[in-house]
Backbone bond lengths (Angstrom), bond angles and torsions (degrees), N, CA, C in turn:
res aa  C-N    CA-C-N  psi(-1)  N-CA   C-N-CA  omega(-1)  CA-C   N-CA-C  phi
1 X - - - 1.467 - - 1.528 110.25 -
2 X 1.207 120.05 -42.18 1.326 141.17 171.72 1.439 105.85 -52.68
3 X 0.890 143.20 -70.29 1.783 164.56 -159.50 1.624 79.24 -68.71
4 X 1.222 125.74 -55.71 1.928 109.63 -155.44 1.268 104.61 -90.29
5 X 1.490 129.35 -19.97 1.465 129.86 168.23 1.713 100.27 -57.80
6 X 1.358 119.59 -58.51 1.691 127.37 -177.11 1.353 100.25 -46.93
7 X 1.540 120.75 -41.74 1.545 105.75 -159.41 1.444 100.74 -97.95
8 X 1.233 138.02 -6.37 1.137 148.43 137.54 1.702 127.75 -37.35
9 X 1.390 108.52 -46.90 1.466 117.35 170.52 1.087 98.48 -58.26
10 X 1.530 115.21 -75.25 1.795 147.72 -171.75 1.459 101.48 -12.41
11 X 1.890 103.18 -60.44 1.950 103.58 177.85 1.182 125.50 -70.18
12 X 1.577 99.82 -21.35 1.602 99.33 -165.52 1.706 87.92 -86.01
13 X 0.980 132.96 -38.40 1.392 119.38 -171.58 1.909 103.06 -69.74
14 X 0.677 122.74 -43.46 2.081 129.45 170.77 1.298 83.75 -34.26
15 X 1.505 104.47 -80.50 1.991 110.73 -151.78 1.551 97.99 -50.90
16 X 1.288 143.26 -12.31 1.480 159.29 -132.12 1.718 73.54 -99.64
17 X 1.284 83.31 -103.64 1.589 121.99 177.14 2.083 105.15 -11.47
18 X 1.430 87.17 -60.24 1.654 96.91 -168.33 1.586 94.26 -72.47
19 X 0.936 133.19 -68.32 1.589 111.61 160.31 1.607 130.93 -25.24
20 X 0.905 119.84 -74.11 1.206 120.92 -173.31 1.852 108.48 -61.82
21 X 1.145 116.80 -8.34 1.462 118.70 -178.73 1.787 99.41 -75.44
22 X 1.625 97.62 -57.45 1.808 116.65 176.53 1.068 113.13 -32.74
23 X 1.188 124.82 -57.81 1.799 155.32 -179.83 1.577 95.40 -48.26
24 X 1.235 106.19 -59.41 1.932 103.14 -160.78 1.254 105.04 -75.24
25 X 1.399 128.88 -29.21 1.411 148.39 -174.98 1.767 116.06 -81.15
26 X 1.793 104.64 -30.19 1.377 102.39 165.71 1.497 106.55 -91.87
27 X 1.230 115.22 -13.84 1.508 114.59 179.74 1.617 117.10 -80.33
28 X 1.307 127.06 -14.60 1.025 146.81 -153.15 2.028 100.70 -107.77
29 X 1.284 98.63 -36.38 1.675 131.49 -174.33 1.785 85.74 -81.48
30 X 0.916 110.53 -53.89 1.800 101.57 -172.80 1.366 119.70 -88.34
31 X 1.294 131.40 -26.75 1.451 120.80 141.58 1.439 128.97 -36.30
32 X 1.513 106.14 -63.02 1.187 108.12 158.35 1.724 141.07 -16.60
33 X 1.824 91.50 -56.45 1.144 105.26 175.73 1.206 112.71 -76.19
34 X 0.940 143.23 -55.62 1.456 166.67 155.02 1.743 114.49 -9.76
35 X 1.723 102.20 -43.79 1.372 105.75 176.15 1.790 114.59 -60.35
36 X 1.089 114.74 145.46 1.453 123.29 169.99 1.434 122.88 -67.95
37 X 1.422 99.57 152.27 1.585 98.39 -173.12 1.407 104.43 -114.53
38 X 1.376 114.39 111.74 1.205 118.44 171.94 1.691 125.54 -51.72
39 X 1.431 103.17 128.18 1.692 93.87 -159.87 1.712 98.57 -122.94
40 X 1.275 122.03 119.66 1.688 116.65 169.23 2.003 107.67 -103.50
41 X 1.310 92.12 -175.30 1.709 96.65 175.61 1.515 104.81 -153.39
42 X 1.292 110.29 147.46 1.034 118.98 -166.33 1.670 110.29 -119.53
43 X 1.180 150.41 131.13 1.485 137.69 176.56 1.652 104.57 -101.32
44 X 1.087 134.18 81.40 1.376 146.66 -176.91 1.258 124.97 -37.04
45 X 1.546 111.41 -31.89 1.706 118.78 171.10 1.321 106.97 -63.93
46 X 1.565 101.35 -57.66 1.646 105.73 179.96 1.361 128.69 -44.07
47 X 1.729 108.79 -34.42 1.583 113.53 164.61 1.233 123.36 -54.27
48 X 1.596 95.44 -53.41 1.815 92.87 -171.10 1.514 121.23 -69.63
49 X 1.718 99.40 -27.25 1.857 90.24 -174.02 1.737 102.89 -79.44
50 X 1.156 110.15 6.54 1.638 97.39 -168.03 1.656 90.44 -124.54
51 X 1.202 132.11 25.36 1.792 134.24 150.32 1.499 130.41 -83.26
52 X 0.965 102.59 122.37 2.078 87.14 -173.62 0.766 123.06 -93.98
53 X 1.404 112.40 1.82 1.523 112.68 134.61 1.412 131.15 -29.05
54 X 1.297 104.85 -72.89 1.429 127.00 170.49 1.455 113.41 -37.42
55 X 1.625 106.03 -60.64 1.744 127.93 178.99 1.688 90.08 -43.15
56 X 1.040 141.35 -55.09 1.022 140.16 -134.35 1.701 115.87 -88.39
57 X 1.667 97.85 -41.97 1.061 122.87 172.27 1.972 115.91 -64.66
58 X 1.312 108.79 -26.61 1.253 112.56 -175.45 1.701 101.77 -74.28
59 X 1.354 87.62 -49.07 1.614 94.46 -161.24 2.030 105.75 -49.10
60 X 1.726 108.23 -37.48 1.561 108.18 -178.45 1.584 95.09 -72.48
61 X 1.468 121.33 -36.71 2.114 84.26 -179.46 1.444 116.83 -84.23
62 X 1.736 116.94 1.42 1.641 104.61 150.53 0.741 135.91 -49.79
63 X 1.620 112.26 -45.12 1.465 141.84 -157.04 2.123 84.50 -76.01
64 X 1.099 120.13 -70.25 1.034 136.24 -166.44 1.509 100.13 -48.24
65 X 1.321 122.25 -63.77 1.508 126.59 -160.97 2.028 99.61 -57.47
66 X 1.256 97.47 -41.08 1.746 108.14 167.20 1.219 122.58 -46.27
67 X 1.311 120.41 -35.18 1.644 142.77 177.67 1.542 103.07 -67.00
68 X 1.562 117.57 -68.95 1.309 137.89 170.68 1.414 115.09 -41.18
69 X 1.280 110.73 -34.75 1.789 129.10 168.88 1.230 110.00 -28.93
70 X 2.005 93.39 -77.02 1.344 118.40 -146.63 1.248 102.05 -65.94
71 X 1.676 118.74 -43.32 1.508 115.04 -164.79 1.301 111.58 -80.78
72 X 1.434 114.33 -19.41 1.743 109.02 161.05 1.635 112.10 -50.26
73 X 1.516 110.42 -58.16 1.295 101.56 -159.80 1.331 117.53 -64.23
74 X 1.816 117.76 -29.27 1.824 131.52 160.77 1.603 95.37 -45.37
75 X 1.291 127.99 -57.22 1.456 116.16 -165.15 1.585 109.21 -66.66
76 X 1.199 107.57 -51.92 1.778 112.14 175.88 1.645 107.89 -51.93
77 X 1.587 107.69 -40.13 1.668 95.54 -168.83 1.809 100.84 -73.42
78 X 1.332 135.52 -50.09 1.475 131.35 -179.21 1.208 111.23 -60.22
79 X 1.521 138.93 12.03 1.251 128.00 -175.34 1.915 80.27 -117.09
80 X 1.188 95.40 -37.56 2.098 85.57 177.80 1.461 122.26 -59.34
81 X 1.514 93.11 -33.93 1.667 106.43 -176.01 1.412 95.39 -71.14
82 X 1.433 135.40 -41.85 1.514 112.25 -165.34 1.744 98.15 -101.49
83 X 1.107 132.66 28.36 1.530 148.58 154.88 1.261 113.80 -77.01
84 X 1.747 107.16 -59.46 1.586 111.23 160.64 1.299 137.56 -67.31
85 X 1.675 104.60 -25.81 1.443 116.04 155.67 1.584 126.47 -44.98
86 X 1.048 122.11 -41.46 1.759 142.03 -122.08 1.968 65.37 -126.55
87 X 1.373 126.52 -70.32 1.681 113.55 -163.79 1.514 119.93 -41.89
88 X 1.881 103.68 -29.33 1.337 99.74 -166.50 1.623 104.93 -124.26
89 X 0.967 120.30 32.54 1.496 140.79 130.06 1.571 128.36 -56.35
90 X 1.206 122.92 110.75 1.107 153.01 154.65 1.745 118.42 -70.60
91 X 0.990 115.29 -74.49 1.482 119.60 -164.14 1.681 108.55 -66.85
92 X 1.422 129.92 132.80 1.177 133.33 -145.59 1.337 105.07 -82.24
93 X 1.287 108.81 -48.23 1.766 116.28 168.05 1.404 129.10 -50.56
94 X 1.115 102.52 -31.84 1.486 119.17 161.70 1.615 128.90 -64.22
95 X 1.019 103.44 -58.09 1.406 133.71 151.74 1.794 126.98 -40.75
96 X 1.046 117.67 -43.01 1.308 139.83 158.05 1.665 103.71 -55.82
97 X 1.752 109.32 -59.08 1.329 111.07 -157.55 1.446 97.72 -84.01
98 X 1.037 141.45 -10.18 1.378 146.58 168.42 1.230 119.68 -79.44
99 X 1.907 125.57 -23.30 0.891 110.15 -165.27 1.935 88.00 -98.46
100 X 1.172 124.03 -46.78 1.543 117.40 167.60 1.171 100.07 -36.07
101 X 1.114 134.91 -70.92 1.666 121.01 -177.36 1.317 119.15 -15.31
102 X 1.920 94.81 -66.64 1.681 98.61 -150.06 2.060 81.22 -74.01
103 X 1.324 131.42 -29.16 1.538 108.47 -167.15 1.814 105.04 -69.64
104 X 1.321 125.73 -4.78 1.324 104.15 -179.40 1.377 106.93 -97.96
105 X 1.318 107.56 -2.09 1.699 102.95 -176.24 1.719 108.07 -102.95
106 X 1.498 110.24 -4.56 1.411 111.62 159.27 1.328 104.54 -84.12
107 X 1.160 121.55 -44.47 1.927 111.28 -178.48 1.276 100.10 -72.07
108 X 1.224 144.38 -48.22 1.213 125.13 -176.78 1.900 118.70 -57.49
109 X 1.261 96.39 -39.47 1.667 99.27 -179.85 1.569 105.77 -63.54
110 X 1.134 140.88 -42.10 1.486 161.69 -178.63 1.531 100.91 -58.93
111 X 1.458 125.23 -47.08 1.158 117.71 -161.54 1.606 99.11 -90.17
112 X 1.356 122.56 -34.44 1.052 149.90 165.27 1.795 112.29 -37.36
113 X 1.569 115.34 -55.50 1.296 104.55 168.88 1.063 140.64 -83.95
114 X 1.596 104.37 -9.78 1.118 135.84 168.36 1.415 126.29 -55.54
115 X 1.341 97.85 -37.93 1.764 129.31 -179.03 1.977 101.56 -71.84
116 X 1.489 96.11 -44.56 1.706 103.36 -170.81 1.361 93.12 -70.04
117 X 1.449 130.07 -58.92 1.244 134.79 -137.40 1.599 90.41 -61.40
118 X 1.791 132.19 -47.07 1.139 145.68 -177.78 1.470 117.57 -61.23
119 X 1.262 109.64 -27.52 1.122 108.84 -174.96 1.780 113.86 -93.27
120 X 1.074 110.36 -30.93 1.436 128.33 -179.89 1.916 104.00 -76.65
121 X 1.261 99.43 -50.54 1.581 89.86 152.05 1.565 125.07 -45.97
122 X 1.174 106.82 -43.56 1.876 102.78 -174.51 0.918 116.96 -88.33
123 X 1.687 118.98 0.59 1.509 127.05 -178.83 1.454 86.01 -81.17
124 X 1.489 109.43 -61.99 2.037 94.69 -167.40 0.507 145.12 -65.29
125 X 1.593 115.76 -21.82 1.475 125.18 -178.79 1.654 87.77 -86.15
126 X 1.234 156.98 10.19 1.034 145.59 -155.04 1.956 90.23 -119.86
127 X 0.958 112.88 -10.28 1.605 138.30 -150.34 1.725 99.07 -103.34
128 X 1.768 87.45 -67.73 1.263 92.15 -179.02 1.724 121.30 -77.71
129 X 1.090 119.49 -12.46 1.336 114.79 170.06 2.179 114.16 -86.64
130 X 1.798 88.70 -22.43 2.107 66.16 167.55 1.669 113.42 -79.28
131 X 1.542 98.50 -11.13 1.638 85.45 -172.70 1.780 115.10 -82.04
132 X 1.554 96.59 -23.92 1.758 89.06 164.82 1.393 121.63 -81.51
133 X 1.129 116.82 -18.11 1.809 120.80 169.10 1.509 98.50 -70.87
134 X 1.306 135.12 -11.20 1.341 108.77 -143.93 1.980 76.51 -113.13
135 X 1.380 109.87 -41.51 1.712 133.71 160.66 1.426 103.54 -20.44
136 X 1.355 102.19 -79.09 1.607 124.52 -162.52 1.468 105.04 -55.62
137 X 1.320 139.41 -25.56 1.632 163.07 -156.94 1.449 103.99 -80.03
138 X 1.408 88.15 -70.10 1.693 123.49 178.19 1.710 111.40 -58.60
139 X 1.414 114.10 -36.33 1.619 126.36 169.27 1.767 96.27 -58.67
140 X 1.213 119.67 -58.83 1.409 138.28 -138.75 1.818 89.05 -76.42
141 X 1.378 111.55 -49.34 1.367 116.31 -179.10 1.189 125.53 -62.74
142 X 1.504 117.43 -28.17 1.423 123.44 -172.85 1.653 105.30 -114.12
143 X 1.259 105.00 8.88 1.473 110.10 168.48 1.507 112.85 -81.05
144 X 2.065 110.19 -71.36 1.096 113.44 154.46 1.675 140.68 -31.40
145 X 1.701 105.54 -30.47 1.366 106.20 179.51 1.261 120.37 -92.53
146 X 1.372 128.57 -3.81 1.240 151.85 144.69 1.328 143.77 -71.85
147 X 1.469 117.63 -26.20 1.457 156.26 -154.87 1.343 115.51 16.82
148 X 1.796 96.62 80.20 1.241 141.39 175.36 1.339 95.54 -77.77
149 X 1.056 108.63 130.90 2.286 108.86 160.62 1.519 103.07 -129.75
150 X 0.979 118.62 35.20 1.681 113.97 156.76 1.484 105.10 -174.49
151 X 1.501 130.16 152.97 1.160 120.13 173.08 1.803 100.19 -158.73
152 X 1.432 90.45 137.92 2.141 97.33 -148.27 1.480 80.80 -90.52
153 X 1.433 120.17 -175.93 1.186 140.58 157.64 1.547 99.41 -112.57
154 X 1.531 128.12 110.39 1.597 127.07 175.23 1.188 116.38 -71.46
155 X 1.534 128.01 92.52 1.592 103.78 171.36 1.984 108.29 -100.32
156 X 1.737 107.82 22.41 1.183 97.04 -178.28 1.764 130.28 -48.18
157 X 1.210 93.89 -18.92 2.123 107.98 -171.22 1.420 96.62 -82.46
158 X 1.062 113.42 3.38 1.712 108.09 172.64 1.861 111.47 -80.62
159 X 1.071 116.22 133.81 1.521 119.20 157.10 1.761 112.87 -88.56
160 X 1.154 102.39 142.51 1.328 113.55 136.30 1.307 156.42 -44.76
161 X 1.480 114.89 70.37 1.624 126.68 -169.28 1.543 122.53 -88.83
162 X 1.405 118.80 148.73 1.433 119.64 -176.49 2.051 89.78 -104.24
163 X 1.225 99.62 176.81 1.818 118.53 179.60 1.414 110.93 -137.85
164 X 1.514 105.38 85.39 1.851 100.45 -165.85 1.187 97.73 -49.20
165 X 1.688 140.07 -45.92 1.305 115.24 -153.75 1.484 114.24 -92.56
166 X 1.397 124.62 19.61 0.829 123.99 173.06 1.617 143.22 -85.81
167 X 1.577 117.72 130.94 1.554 117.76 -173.58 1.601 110.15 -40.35
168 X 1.686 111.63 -30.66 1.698 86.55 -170.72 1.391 99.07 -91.95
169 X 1.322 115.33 -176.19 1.866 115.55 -145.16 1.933 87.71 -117.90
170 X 1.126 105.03 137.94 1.812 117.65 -169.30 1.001 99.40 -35.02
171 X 1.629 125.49 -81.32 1.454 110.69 168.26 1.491 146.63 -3.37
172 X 0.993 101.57 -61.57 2.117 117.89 -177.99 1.831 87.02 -67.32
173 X 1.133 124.54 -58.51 1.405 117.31 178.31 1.337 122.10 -44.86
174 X 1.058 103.73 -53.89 1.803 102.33 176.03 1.495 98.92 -51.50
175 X 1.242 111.62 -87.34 1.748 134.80 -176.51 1.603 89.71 -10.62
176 X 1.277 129.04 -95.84 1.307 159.57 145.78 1.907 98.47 23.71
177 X 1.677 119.17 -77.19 0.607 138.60 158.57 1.664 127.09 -38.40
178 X 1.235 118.31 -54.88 1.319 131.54 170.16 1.713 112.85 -72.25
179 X 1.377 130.52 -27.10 0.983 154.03 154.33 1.656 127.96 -29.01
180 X 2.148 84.93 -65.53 1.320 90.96 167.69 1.691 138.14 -102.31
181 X 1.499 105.27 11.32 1.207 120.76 159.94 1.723 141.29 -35.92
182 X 1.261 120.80 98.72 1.576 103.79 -163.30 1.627 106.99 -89.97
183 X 0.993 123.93 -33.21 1.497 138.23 176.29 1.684 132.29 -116.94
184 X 1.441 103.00 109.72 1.400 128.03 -164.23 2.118 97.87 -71.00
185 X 1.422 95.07 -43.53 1.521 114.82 -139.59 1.328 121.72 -137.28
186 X 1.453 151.02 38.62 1.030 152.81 -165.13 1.464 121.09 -92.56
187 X 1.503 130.22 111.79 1.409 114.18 -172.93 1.807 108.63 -83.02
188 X 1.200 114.88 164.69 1.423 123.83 -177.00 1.305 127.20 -45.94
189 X 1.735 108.05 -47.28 0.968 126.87 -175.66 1.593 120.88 -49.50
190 X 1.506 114.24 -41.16 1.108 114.98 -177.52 1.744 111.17 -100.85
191 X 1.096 105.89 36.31 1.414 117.73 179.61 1.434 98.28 -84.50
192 X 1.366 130.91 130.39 1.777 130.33 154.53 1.512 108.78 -107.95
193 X 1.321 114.22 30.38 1.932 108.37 179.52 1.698 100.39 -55.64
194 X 1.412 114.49 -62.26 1.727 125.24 -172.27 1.360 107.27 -48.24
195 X 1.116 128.81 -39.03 1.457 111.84 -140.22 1.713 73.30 -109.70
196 X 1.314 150.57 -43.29 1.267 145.36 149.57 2.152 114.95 -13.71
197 X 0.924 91.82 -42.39 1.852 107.76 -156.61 1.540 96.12 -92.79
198 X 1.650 123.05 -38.48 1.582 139.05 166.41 1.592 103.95 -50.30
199 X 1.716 107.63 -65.67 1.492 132.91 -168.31 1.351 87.75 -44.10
200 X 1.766 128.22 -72.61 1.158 144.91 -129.17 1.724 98.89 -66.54
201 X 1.476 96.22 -51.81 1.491 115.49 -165.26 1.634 110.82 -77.21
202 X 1.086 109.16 -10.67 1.513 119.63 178.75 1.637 108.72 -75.99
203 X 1.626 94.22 -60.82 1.515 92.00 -177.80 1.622 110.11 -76.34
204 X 0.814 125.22 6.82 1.618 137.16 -162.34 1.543 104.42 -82.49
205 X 1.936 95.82 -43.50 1.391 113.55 -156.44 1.981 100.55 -95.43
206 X 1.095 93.42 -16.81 1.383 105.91 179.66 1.411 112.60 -96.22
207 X 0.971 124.56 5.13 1.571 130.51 173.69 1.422 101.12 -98.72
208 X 1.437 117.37 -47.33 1.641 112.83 177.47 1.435 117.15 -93.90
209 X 1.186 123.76 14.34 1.373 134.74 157.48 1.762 91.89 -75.78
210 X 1.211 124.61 -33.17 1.647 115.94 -158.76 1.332 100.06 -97.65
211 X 0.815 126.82 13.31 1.616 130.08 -154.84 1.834 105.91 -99.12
């Protein structure tokens, strides 16, 4: 009787134990849950036009598009010169050989801007994608160093615009527009655009200090 009362305690104290372990472990699981998630927002235009990075980057495809200028206008002016050539031509052979002239220096000029127009495309978008990798980094850093666990993209300051001349019909634009909206409502406080654009430009400026 003695021996089964002991082994009687013995389980009831286990099931004790194994209970009360469950308990601290689901209690531990619901705090958890329970804690808040720190949430910031970021307005992404505002980053990029205010990086000097960016500033910096514009200023070389000025510089560049200026380059592209000059040799347009050399190509446009030798295709005028043999335009005026070719008007005051008489002799047929001549004339012939002037006019092949001036047609390879229109296909060549044509294929020619064609070449820039493509390439100057792949410069920006090539531009604009290191500056959101470089964005998204800079999110990631000042998230962790803060202990941020979510961070929105704000496009609440945006309105809603129609495009009279446009193929899709006002409607689908709005819809469309309203559609792809992620943020109704964001207060200031939890805004990190500044201290993002500070961060950005700091190390930005300290990379070409090392240079």
């Amino acid at each position: 009787m003695i021996n089964r009362s002991r082994i009687t305690v013995l389980v009831s104290l286990v099931i004790a134990g194994v209970a009360l372990g469950i308990s601290v472990q689901a209690g531990a699981a619901r705090r958890a849950m329970m804690e808040p998630t720190i949430v910031a927002t970021v307005d992404i235009n505002r980053v990029r036009e205010g990086l000097s990075e960016r500033v910096d980057a514009q200023a070389g495809l000025v510089a560049k598009a200026q380059q592209i200028e000059a040799e347009n206008t050399e190509r446009i002016s030798k295709i005028e010169e043999i335009q005026a050539e070719l008007a005051d031509v008489v002799d047929p052979a001549r004339r012939e050989e002037l006019q092949d002239d001036l047609d390879m220096h229109l296909v060549r000029a044509a294929a020619w801007r064609e070449y820039i127009k493509q390439q100057l495309d792949i410069e920006k978008s090539l531009l604009l994608q290191d500056l959101y990798r470089k964005i998204t980094e800079a999110v990631t850093e000042v998230a962790e160093l803060e202990g941020i666990g979510l961070v929105l993209i704000n496009d609440s300051n945006l309105t809603v615009q129609t495009i009279s001349d446009s193929k899709v019909a006002r409607e689908l634009q709005v819809r469309q527009q309203i559609s792809s909206r992620r943020i109704i409502y964001a207060a200031p406080t939890i805004d990190i655009t500044e201290q993002l654009v500070v961060r950005m430009n700091n190390a930005y400026a300290s990379a070409q200090g090392g240079r």
